[in-house]
N, C-alpha and C positions, 0 to 999 in steps of 0.2 A: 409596610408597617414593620416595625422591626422589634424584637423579642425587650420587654419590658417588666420587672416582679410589680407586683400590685400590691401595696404598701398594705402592711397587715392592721388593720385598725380594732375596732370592737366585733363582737359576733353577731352577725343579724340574724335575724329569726328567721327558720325555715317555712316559714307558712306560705308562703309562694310556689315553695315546692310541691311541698305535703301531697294537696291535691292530685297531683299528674304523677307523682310515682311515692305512695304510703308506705307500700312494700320495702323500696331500696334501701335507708337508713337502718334500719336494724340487719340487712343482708353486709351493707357495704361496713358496718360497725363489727359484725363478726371476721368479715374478710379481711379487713383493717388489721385488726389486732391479732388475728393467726397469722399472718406475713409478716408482722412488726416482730411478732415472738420469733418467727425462722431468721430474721436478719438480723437479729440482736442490738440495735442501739444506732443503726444506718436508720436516716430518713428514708421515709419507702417514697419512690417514684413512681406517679401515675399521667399515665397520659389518657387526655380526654378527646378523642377525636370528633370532628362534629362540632365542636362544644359551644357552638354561637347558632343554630339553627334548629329548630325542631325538639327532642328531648335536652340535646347540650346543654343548655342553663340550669335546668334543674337538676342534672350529675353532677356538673360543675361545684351548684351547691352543695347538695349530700356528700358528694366525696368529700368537700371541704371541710361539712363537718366533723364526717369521718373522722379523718386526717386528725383534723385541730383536738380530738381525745386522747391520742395516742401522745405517750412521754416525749417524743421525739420527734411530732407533727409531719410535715411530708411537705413534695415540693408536686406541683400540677402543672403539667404542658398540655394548655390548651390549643389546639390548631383546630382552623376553619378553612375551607376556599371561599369563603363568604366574605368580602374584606367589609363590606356596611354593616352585616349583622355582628363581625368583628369589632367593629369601632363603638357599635350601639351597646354592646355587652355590658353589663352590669354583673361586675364583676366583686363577688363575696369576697372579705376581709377579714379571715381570722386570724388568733395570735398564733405562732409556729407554723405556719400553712404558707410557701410562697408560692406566687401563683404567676407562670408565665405564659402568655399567649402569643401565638406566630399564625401568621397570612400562609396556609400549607396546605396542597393537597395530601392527602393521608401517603400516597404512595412518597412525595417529594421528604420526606422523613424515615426512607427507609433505612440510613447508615443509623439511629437508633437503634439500641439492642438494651437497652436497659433498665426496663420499668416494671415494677413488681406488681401493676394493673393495668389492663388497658380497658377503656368503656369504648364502644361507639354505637348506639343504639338510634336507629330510626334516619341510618345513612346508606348503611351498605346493599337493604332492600330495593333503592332509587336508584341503582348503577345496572347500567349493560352489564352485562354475563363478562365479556370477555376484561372490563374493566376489575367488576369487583371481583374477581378469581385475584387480581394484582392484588389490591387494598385487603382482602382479606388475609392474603399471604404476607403482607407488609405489617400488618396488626401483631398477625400470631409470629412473626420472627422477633418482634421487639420485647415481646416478654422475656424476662427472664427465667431460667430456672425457679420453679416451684410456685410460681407467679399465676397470674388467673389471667382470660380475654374473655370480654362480655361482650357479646353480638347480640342486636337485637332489632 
């Protein structure tokens, strides 16, 4: 499957999300806009790891809302090792928000070092020890300075 933006259309409504994570959208809206203000006018880059399996759809969306408030919206790499639950994605369409997804295990992304967020939530608890020592250390080197990594 090879890396694709998912054309930005109208805003769907997050009510799908809502339920499974109420909390995130007002966390990820203040996070949003305190890293927009440090980078001045650069779209922020987020990478969603996970993001077709398990929590990943509904970060997917929140971040995207996130994103789609901020003056200079952002760009989302989502990566799976799932390639059906990758194809099945239904994938959120906001305006300024482009959104790419790739066929990846989290570690096969390690030459990235530049996202001012990384999510991977309700992945890195399902990995061998000696695995997720790699993935988690491949998460926290792609942030950038001043940037955030959400484990969960």
């Amino acid at each position: 499957m090879s890396s694709q933006p998912a054309p930005s259309l109208e805003m769907p409504s997050l009510s799908a999300a809502e339920p499974r994570l109420p909390w995130a959208l007002p966390g990820l809206r203040a996070l949003t806009r305190s890293r927009a203000a440090d980078v001045g006018g650069r779209r922020l880059r987020v990478w969603v790891a996970g993001c077709a399996t398990g929590a990943g759809p509904s970060e997917l969306m929140i971040v995207a809302r996130a994103l789609s408030e901020l003056p200079d919206g952002g760009v989302i790499f989502g990566t799976d090792r799932d390639p059906i639950a990758l194809q099945e994605l239904d994938v959120p369409r906001f305006p300024s928000v482009d959104i790419w997804l790739r066929l990846s295990d989290p570690v096969g992304v390690s030459d990235r070092r530049d996202h001012d967020l990384v999510l991977c939530r309700g992945v890195v608890a399902t990995l061998e020890a000696e695995y997720r020592d790699a993935v988690v250390e491949t998460l926290r080197r792609s942030v950038l300075p001043g940037g955030a990594l959400v484990l969960g």
